[in-house]
N, C-alpha and C positions, 0 to 999 in steps of 0.2 A: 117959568117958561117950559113947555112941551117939548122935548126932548125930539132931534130929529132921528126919522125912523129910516133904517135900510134893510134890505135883505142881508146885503153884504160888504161889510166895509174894511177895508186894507189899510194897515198902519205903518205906511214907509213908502215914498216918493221916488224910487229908485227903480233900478231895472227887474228887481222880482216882482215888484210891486205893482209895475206896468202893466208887465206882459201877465202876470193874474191877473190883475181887474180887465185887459181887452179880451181876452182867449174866456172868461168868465162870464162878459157882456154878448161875445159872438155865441156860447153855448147856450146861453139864456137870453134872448133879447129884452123879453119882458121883467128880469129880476133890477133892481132898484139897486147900484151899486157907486160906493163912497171910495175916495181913495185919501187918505189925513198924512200930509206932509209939514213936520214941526217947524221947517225953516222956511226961508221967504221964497228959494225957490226947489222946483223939483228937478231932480237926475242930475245932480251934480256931479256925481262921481260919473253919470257914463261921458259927461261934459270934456272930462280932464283923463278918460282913458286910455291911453294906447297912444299919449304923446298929443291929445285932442285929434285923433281919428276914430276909437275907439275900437280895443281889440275886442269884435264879437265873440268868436270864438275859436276852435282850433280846428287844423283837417285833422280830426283823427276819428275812425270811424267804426271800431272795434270797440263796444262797451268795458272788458276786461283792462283793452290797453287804455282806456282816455282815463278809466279809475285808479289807474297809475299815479297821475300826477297830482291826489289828492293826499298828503299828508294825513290829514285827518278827514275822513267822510269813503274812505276806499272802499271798501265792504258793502256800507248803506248804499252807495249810490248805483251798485251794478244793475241790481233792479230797475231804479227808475231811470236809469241809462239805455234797456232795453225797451223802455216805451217812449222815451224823448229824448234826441238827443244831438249829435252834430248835423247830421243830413238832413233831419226834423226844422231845425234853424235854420239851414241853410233855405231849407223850402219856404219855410213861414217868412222870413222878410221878403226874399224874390215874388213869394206870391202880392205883397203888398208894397209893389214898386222897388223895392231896395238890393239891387242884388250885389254879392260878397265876392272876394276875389282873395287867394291866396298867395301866400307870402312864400318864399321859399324855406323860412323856420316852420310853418306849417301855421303860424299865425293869420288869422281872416279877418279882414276889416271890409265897410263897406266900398264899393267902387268909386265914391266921390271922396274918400279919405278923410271924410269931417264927420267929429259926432254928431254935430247938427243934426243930420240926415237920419241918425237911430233917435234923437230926441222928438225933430218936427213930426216923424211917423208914431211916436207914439202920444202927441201933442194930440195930431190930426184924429187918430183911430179914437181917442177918448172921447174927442168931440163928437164925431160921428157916433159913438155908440153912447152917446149921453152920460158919460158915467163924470161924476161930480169930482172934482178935482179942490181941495181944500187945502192952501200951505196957513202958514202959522198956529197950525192946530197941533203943540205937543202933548200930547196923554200924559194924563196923571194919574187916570186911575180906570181901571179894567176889571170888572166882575162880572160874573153869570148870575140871573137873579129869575128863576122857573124858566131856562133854559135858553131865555134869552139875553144878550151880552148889552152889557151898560156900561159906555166910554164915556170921560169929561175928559175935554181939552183945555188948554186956556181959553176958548175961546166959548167953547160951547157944548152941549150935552149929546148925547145917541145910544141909539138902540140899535141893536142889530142880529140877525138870525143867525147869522155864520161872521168870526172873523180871520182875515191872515195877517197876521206878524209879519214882514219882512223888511224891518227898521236895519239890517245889518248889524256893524257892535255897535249897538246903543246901550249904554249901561245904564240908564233910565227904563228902559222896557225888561232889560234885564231884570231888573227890580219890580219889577210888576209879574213878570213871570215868575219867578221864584217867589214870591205870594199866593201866586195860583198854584202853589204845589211842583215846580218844576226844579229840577236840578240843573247850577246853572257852570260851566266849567271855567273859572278867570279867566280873561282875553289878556293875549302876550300879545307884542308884535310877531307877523312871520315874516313878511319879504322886506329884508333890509340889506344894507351892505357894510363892509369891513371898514374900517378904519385900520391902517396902516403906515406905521414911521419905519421907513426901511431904505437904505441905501440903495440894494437892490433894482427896487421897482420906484424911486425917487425922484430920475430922469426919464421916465417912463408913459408920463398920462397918453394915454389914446392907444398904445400897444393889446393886442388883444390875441389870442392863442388859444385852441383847444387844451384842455387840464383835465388832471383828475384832483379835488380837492378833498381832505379828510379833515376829520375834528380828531387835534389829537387827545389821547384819551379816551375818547368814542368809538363806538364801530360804525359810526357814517359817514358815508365817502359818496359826491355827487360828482358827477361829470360834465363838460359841455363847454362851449366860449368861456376865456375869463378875459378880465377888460383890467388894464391899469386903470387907475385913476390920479386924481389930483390928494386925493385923501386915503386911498389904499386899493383895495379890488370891489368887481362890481362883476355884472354880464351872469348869463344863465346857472354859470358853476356855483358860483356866489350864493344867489337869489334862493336855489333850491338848497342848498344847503343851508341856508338859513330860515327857509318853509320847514324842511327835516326835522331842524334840530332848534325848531320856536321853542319848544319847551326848556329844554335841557340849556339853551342859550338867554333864559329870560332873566335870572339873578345873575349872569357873566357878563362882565365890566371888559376883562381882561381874557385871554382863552388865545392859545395856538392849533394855526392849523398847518396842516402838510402840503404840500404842492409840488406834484408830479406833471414836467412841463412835455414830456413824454409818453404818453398813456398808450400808445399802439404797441410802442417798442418794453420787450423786458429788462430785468436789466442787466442778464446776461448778455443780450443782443448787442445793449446800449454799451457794457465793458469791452465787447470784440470790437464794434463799428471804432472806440477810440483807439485801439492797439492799434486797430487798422491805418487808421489818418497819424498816429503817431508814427509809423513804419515807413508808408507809401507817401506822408507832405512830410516829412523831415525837415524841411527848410522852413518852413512857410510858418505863418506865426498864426498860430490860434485865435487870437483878440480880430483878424484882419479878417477871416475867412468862416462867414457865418454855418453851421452842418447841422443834419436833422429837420430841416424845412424852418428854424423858429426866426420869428421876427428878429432881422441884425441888430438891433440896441438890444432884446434880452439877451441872447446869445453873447455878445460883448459884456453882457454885467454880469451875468452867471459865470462867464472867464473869469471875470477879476475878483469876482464873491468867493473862486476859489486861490486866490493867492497866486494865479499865472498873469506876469505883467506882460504890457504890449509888445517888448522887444524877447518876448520867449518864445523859442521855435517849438513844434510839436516834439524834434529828439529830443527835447531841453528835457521835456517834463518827466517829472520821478513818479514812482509808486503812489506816493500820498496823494498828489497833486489831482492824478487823473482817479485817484478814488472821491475828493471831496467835488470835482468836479463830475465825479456819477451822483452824488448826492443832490448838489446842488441842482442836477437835470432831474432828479427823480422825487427826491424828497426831503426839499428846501422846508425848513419850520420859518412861519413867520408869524410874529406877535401880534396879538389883535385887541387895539384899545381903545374901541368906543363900534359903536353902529349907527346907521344912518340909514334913516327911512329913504326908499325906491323911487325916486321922481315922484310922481304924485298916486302913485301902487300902495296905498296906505289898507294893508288885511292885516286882519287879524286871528290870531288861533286861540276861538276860545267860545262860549255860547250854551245853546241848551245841549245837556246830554241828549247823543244819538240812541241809545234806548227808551226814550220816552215819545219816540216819534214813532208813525206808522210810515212808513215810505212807500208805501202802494197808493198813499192818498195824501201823505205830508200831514195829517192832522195829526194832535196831541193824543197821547195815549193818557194822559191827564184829566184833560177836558175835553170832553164833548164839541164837537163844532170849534175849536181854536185850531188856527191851522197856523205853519211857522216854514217861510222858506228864504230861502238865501245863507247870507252870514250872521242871520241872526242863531242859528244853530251851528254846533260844533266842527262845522267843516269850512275846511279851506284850502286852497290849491296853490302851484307855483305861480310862474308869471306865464301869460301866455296867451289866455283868452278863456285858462277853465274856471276860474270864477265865475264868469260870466254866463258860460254853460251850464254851474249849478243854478243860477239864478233862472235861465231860463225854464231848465226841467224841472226844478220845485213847483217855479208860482203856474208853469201848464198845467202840472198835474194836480195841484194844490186848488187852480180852479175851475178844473174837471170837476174834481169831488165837491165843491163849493155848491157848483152849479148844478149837479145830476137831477137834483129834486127838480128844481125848474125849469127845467132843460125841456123844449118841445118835441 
């Protein structure tokens, strides 16, 4: 059987995959373009995004600051940040019906709050631009044969002029790339959360507080919400510290971190504010009377964590007492023994070496015409919406250059 022939065909049904093959079809109407998705259905993951609204992307609109919250890809992506990037997305959905609205974390999702609406528009724009849409086609095998690229899928054979990668961590495509000559970096998990058995925080689920949180042993310390939970911590401080520190946390079972429930205040500030309420509440009993702004159930277990029961007045307390209780506000250890994947936030840190890519065009500096965007390369963000933004600025730019040849 004759092998089917395209100009250009995409292997990954997901959001880089998309928005390459329609920005690819608009730049070229005439090129002949395939999109090969393994499973039964496509975008599943922008389905389950952002709680099933899906987090487009972030307001931030400074290419230096949004390269910030990329763990791995900070550097690569400044470049392609200043030709695609959050106001570039903001424009391209609004221009094709869909406009975005932001959040007060700086989070943007679409105005009808369902991913539906990021799925049907790129349902609709494929149809419109005829670009062929194919699920149960997983790749087996990928070679270059006089320049142009020869896929078998379970299903069926192709030819193609140019292709892009953007399967995400597939470790099956992995395996095909690193065949083709690519270096490939192991995928860890990165955005997960703590498990934690702590007296402390045990009566605790749903409490939530700005922190500073550190790996001890580490020099990384992230900041931001932290959330009790049912199973130990969660919320932005969490999440990024465990994007941070994917690597260094991927053989750790077990691992403590520090928690500073105080990050404005020093802890000289923190040692006078207590002399002071030891002084001027004399009477008044610590356990009763929440200070420092924190949620009244931590504040009451961070009292008793330090060994001051409910019937102690502020004169009661000794030297030790209000020193373990500066600790316990500033830099409580708590044990960390297991981790648990993000809601349905499933990234990973790990993929093609970022030196083998061009990022002015996203093609392989391997191969010829093989182009690789999203998480299928070595980058990956915190939680937020910038995954989502690498996805989009790869598969733009990825088929700009795709398409230049046949571009009218």
């Amino acid at each position: 059987m004759e092998p089917l022939s395209y100009d250009i065909i995409i292997i990954g049904g997901g959001a880089a995959g998309f928005f390459a093959a329609i920005n690819a079809a608009e730049i070229a109407p005439e090129a002949k373009i395939c999109l090969l998705e393994r499973g039964k259905e496509v975008l599943t993951k922008v389905r389950v995004s952002g709680g099933g609204r899906c987090n487009v992307t972030h307001a931030e609109f400074l290419p230096k600051e949004l390269t910030r919250n990329y763990p791995r890809g900070e550097k690569e992506l400044r470049g392609p940040f200043h030709s695609f990037m959050t106001g570039d997305t903001i424009e391209w959905f609004e221009k094709r019906g869909v406009p975005l609205k932001i959040e007060e974390d700086g989070r943007m999702f679409p105005e009808s709050n369902s991913s539906e609406t990021i799925i049907d528009l790129f349902l609709e724009e494929s149809k419109r631009l005829k670009i062929d849409v194919l699920t149960k086609q997983a790749v087996q095998s990928l070679k270059q044969n006089n320049e142009l690229w020869e896929l078998s899928t379970s299903q069926e054979n192709f030819t193609a002029e140019k292709v892009l990668v953007a399967t995400g961590s597939n470790s099956k495509m992995w395996e095909l790339l690193k065949e083709l000559g690519h270096t490939i970096v192991p995928g860890v998990p990165s955005l997960f959360t703590f498990k934690i058995t702590d007296q402390r925080i045990k009566d605790l689920p749903g409490v939530a507080t700005n922190a500073v949180v550190r790996l001890k042993g580490e020099k990384l310390e992230t900041s931001g919400p932290l959330l009790i939970t049912h199973w130990g911590m969660s919320g932005p401080a969490i999440l990024k510290l465990s994007a941070w520190g994917a690597r260094e946390l991927s053989d750790r079972k077990n691992f403590e971190i520090e928690v500073n429930w105080l990050p404005k205040l020093s802890s000289e500030e923190i040692v006078e504010e207590l002399q002071r309420l030891k002084k001027e509440n004399a009477k008044q009993h610590p356990q009763k009377y929440t200070q420092f702004d924190l949620p009244k159930r931590l504040w009451q277990s961070l009292v008793h964590a330090s060994g001051i029961g409910a019937e102690v007045r502020w004169a009661d307390l000794n030297k030790q007492q209000l020193e373990e209780l500066t600790i316990q506000l500033t830099s409580g250890i708590f044990q960390v023994h297991g981790k648990s994947t993000f809601k349905e936030e499933f990234v990973t840190a790990g993929g093609v070496e970022l030196k083998e890519v061009n990022f002015k065009t996203f093609e392989s500096k391997i191969c010829k015409n093989l182009f690789l965007a999203g998480e299928v390369l070595n980058i990956d963000a915190i939680t937020g919406g910038f995954n989502f933004q690498n996805a989009w600025t790869g598969g733009f730019l990825a088929a700009r250059a795709m398409s230049s040849d046949s571009a009218v």
